[in-house]
C-alpha positions in Angstrom: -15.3 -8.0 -32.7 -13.4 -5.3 -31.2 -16.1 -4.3 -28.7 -16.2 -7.9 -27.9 -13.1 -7.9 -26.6 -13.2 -4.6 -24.8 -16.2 -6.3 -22.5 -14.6 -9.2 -22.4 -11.1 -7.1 -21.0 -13.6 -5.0 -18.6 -15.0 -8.0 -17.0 -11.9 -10.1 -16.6 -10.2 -7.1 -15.0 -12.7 -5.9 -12.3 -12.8 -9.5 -11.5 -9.2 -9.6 -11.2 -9.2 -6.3 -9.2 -11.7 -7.5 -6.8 -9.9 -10.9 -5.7 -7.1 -8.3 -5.7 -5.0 -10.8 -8.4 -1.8 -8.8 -8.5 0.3 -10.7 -10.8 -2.9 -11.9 -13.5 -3.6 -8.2 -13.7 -0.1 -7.2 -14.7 0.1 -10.3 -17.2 -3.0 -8.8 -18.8 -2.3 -5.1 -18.7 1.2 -5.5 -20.3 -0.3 -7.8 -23.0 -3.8 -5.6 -23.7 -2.8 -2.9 -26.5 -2.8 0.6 -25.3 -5.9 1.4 -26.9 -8.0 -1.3 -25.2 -6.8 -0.2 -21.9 -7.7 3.4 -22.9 -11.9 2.0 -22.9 -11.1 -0.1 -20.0 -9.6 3.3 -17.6 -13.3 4.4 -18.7 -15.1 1.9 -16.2 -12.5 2.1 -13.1 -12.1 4.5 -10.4 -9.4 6.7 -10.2 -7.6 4.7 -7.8 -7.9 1.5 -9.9 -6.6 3.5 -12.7 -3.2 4.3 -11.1 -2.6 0.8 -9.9 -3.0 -1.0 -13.6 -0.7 2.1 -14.9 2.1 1.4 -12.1 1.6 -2.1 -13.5 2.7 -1.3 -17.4 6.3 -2.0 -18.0 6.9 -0.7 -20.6 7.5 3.2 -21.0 6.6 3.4 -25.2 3.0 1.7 -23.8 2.4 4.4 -21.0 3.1 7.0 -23.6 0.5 5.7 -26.4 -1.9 5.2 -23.2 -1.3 8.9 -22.7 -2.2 9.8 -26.1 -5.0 7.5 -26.1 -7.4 8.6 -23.0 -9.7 11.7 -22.8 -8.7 14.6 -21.0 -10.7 14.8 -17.9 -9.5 10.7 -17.7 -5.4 11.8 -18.3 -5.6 15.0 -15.8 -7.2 12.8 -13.0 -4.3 10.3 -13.7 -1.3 12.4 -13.9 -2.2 14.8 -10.5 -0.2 12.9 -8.0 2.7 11.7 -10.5 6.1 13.1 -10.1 7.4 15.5 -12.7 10.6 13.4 -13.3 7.7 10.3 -14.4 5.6 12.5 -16.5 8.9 13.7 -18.5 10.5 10.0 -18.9 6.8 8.4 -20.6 6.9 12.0 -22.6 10.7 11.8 -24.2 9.9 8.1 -25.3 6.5 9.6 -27.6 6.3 11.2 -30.4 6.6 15.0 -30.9 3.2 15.9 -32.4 1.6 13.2 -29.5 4.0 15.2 -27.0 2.6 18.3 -28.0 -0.8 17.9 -27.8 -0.6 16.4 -24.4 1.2 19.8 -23.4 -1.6 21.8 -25.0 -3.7 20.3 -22.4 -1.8 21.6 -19.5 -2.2 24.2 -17.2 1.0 26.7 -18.1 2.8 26.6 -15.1 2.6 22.7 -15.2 3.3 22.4 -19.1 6.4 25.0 -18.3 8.1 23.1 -15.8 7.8 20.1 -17.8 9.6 21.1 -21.2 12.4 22.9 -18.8 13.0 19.1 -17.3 12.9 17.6 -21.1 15.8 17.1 -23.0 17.0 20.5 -24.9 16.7 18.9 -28.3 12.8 17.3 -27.5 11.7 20.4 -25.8 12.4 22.3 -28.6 11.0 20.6 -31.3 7.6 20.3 -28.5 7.9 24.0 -28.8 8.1 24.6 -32.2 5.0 22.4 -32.9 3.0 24.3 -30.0 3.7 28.0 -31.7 1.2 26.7 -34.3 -2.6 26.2 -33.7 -3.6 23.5 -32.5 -6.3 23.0 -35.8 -3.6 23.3 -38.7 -1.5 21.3 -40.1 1.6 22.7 -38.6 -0.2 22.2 -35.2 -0.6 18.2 -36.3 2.6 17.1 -38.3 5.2 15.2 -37.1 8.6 16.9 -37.7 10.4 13.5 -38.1 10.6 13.0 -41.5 13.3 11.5 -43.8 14.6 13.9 -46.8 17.9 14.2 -48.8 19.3 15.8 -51.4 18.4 15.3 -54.8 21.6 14.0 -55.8 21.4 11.3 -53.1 21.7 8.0 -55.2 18.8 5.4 -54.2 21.6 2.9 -52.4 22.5 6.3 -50.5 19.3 6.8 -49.5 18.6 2.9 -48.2 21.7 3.1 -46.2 20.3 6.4 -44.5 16.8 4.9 -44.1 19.0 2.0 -42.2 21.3 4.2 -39.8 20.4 7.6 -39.6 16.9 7.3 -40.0 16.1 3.9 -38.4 13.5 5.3 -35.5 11.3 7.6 -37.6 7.4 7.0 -36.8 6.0 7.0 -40.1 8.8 5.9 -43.0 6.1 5.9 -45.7 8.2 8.6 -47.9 11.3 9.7 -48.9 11.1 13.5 -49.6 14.0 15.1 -51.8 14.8 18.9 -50.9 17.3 21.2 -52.7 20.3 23.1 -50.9 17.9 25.0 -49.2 15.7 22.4 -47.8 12.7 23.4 -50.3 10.6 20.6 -51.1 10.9 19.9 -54.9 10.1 16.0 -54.8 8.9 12.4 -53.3 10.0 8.8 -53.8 7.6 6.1 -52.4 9.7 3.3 -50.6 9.1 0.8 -53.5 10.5 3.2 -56.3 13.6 3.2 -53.9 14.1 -0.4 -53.9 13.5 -1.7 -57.9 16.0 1.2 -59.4 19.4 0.7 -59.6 21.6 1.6 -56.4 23.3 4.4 -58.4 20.4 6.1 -59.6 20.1 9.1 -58.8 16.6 10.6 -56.4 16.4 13.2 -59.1 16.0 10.6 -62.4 13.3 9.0 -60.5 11.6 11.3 -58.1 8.1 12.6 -58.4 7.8 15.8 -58.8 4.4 17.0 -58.6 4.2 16.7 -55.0 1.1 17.2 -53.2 1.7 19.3 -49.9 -0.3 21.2 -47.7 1.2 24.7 -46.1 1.4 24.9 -42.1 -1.7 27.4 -41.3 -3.5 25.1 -43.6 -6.9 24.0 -41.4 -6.8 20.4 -40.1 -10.4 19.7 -42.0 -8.7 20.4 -45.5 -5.3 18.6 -44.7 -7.7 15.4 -44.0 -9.5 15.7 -47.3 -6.5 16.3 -49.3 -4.9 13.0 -48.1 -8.3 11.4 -48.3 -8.5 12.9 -52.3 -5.3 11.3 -53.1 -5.2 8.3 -51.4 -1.8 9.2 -50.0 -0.3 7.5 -46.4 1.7 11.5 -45.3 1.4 14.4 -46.8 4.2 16.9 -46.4 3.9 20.0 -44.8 5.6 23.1 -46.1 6.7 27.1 -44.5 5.7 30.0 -47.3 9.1 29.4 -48.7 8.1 26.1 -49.1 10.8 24.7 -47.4 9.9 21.3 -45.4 9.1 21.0 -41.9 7.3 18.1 -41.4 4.5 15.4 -42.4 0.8 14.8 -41.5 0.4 10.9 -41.8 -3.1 8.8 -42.4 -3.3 8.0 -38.3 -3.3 11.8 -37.4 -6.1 12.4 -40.1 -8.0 9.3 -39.2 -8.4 11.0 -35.7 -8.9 14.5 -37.3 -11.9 13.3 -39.4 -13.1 11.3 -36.3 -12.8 14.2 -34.2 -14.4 17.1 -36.5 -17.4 13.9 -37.5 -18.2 13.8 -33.7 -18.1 18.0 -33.4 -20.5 18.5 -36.3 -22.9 15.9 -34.9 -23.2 17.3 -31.3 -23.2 21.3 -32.7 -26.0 19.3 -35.3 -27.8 18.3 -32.5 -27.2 21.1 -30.1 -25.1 19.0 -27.3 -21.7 21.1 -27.8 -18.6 20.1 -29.5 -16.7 18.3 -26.3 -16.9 14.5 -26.0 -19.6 14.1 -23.1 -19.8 10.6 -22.6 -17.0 10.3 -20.4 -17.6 13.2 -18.5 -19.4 14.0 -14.7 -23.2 14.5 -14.7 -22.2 18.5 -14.2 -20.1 18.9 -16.7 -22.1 17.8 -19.6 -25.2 19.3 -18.0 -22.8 22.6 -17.7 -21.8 22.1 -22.1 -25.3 21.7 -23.2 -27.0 24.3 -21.1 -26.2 27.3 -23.1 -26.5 25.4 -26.2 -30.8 24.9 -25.1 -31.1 28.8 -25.0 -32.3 29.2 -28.1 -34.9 25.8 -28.1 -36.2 28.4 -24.9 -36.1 31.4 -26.5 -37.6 30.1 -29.5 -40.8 28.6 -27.6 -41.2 31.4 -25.4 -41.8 33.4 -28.6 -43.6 30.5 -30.0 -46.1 31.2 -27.0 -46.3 34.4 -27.9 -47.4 34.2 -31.1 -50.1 32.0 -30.4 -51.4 33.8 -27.9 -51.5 36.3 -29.9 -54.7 34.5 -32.0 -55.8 33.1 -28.4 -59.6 34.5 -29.6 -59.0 32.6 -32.7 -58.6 29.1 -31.0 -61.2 29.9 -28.8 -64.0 30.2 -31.9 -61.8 27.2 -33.9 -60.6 25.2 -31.5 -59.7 22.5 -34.5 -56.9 25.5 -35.6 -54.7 24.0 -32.3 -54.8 20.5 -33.9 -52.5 21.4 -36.6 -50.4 22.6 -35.1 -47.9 20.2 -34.1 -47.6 18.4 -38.1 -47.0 21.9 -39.2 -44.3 22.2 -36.9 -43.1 19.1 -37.3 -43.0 18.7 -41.0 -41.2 22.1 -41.2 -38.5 21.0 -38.9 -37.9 17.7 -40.2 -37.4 19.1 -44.1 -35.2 22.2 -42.2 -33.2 19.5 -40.3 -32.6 17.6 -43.2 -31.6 20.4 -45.6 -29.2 22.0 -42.9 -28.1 18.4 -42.7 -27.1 17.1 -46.1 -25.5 21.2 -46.6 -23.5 20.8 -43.7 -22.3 17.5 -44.8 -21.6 18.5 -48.2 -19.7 21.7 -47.0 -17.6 19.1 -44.7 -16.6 16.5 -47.3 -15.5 19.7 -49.8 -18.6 18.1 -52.4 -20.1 21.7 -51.6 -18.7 24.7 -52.0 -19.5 28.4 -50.1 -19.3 30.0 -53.5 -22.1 27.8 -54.4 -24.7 29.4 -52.1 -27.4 29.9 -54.5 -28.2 27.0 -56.4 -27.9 25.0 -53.5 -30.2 27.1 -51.9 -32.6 27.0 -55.1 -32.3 23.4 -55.2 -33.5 22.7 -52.0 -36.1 25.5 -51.7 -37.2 23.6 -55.1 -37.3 20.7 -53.0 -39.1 22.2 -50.3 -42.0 23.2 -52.3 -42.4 20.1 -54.3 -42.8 18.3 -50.5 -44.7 20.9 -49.3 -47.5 20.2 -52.2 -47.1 16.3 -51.5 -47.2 16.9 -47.8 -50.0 19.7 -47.9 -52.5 18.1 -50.2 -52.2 14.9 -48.2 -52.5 16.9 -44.6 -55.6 19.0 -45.9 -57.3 16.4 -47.3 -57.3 14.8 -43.7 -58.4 18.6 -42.6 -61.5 18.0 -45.3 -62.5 14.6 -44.2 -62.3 15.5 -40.6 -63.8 18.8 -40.3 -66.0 18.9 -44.2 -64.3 22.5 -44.1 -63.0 23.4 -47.3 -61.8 26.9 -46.2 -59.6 25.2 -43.2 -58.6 22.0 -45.5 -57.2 24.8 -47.6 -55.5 26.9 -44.9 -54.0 23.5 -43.1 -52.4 23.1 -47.2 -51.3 26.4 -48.1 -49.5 26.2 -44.0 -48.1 22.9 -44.9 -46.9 24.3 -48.0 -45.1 27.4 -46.7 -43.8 25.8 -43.4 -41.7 23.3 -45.8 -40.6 25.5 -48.1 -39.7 28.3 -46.1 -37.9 25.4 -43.7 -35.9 23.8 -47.0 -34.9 27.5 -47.1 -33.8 28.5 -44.1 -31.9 25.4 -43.7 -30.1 25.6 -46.5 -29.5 29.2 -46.5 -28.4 29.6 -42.8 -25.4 27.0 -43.0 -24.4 28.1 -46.4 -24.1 31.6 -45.3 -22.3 30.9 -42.0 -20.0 29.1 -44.1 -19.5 32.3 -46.7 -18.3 34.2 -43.3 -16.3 31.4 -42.3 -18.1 30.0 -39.2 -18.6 26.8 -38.6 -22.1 25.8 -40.2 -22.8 22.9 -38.3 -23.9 25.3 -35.4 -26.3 26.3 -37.5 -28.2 23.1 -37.5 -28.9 22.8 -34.2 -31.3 24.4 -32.4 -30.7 27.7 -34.0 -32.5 26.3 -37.4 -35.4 24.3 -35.5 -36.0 27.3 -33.7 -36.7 29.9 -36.6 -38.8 27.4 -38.4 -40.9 26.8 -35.6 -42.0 30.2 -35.4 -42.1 31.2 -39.1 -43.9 27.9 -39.3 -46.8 28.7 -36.4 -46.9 32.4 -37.5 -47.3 31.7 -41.3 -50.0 28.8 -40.6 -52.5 31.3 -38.2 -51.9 34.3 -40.3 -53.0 32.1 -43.4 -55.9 30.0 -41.5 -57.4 33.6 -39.9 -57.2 35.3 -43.6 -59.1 32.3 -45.1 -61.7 31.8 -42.3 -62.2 35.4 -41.7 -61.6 35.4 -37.9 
């Protein structure tokens, strides 16, 4: 198991570091896969950090090591390092990889660095970096093999061979017209079982699924998910090519927006905390508790409000909490399965109402479950029918008004194109607490007369 081996490279290492084992830690470091030194850097100090990197020979592994570690990890690291160092890893990696470690920078230091790159690389760095940094012409890779349509397929093997012998992701071969417009595809093995003097146009697909470049990064990942493609292609609004988003980019794109909805869910931010100081992520979830305080400071409010009430019917306060309770878990689980459907495309923003319907339908049919059970606890406890009937009709109310508002809330954020999943959080749990308290002692003081 992966994590196996992780623990098993964390212990062997500190071990090594500790009896201060120069030559078995370089063995290991320049046999462990970038990726696996990535969760190592995790558990060392800074210092150790910058020892095992001096210790990697080879340049292509510092550079996927670069692309690999979290920010605050990679900033640390690269502080002290010579310009001149930073620029050789950066002209052995990848353009798109390249990119998004420049996007990190602070200017000044992200200037100076593409002045010191090759011409050629720093352009390319720079075109990438004029698109956001969420669309698919802020992910593709520009290094992409196309020809002419009129390329025969023993044309277009000898090309892959010479000319196009260090492209990352050779999945494709694209076919563009005079003007490098995008008007078909060829999968390697259609290349290889034609003929060598057929041409790409007799056998070319033309259909071609592509995305455009302000195209968001969430939609790029389900289109290549829909298909079951390996790159899509990526295309300007003349649709002339530019580049490709391949399976690995997306695989971190749907890892990356996965983790974001669930902290936004669960009101923690959207930034990876794990990795980072005890100030930091108490400084990212601070603001995102405001409304959890607001919420139960009007909470209070309301109940004071009946404070005469609970005084007379001291019983009233018992309920409270499984009111609550049961109205927050149906709201978190409707905002939930929305916001989930809204991210995997199976729900649509146009389809705000029956969704909503559906799960307010829901929300009642629970409530009925939920509130005949509760009240018939209310009866046998208190043998007061009035209550036993105000603890149902509250039950009843809290879970269908809950279904509702978490339902309606993400839906409509995502009609006005804002993210939902901040609506799940403690934005949701919030408003149903207090509808839920305020419906449940305006119903029980009607019904007992207080």
């Amino acid at each position: 198991m992966p994590t196996d081996r992780n623990r098993i490279l964390v212990d062997s290492v500190k071990r090594l570091l500790r009896r201060g084992a120069t030559s078995h830690l370089s063995k290991i470091v320049n046999k462990a896969h970038a990726a696996d030194l990535s969760v190592l850097f995790r558990s060392l100090s800074l210092a150790e950090q910058r020892k095992l990197f001096n210790m990697i020979a080879d340049v292509v592994q510092k550079g996927i090591l670069f692309s690999e570690l979290d920010e605050d990890t990679f900033q640390d690291l690269i502080e002290d390092m010579r310009i001149e160092d930073i620029v050789h890893i950066l002209e052995s990696m990848p353009a798109d990889d390249v990119a998004d470690i420049i996007g990190r920078l602070p200017e000044e230091r992200s200037k100076t660095i593409l002045e010191k790159m090759q011409k050629a690389e720093s352009e390319e760095v720079e075109g990438l970096l004029r698109y956001d940094d969420d669309t698919a012409g802020g992910i593709m890779v520009p290094d992409f093999i196309a020809l002419k349509e009129d390329a025969t397929a023993g044309q277009a093997i000898a090309s892959l061979q010479k000319e196009h012998s260090d492209v990352e992701m050779p999945f494709y071969l694209y076919v563009v017209d005079e003007y490098g417009k995008l008007v078909g595809v060829s999968s390697l093995r259609q290349l290889v079982v034609v003929p060598p003097g057929t041409q790409l146009k007799d056998f070319m697909a033309t259909d071609v699924v592509s995305v455009q470049t302000d195209m968001d990064q969430e939609e790029v990942a389900r289109i290549v998910a829909r298909y079951d493609i390996l790159a899509v292609p990526v295309v300007d609004g003349t649709n002339r090519l530019v580049g490709i988003v391949t399976v690995d980019d997306v695989i971190d794109i749907i890892r990356k927006e996965a983790t974001e909805d669930i902290l936004k869910m669960a009101g923690a931010g959207e930034e990876f905390v794990e990795t980072k100081s005890i100030l930091k992520s108490t400084r990212i979830r601070l603001p995102w508790l405001f409304a959890s305080c607001i919420g139960g400071i009007v909470a209070f409010f309301i109940i004071g409000k009946f404070e005469d009430s609970l005084l007379k019917f001291a019983y009233l306060a018992a309920f409270i909490p499984v009111i609550m309770g049961m109205g927050g878990n149906i709201g978190t689980q409707s905002s939930t399965i929305v916001v989930r459907g809204l991210a995997t495309g199976r729900l649509s923003a146009r389809d705000i109402w029956p969704v909503v319907l559906k799960e307010l339908s829901i929300g009642v049919i629970l409530g009925l479950v939920y509130g005949l059970l509760i009240g018939s606890v209310a009866q046998f406890r208190y043998s007061m029918l009035m209550l036993a009937l105000a603890v149902t009709l509250a039950v009843i109310s809290s879970m269908s008004i809950a279904a509702l508002v978490g339902s309606l809330v993400p839906m409509g954020f995502a009609r006005v194109n804002i993210d939902p999943a901040v609506a799940t959080g403690p934005l949701v749990t919030t408003a149903i607490d207090i509808i839920s308290v305020s419906f449940y002692f305006l119903i029980a003081t009607t019904l007992l007369g207080i």
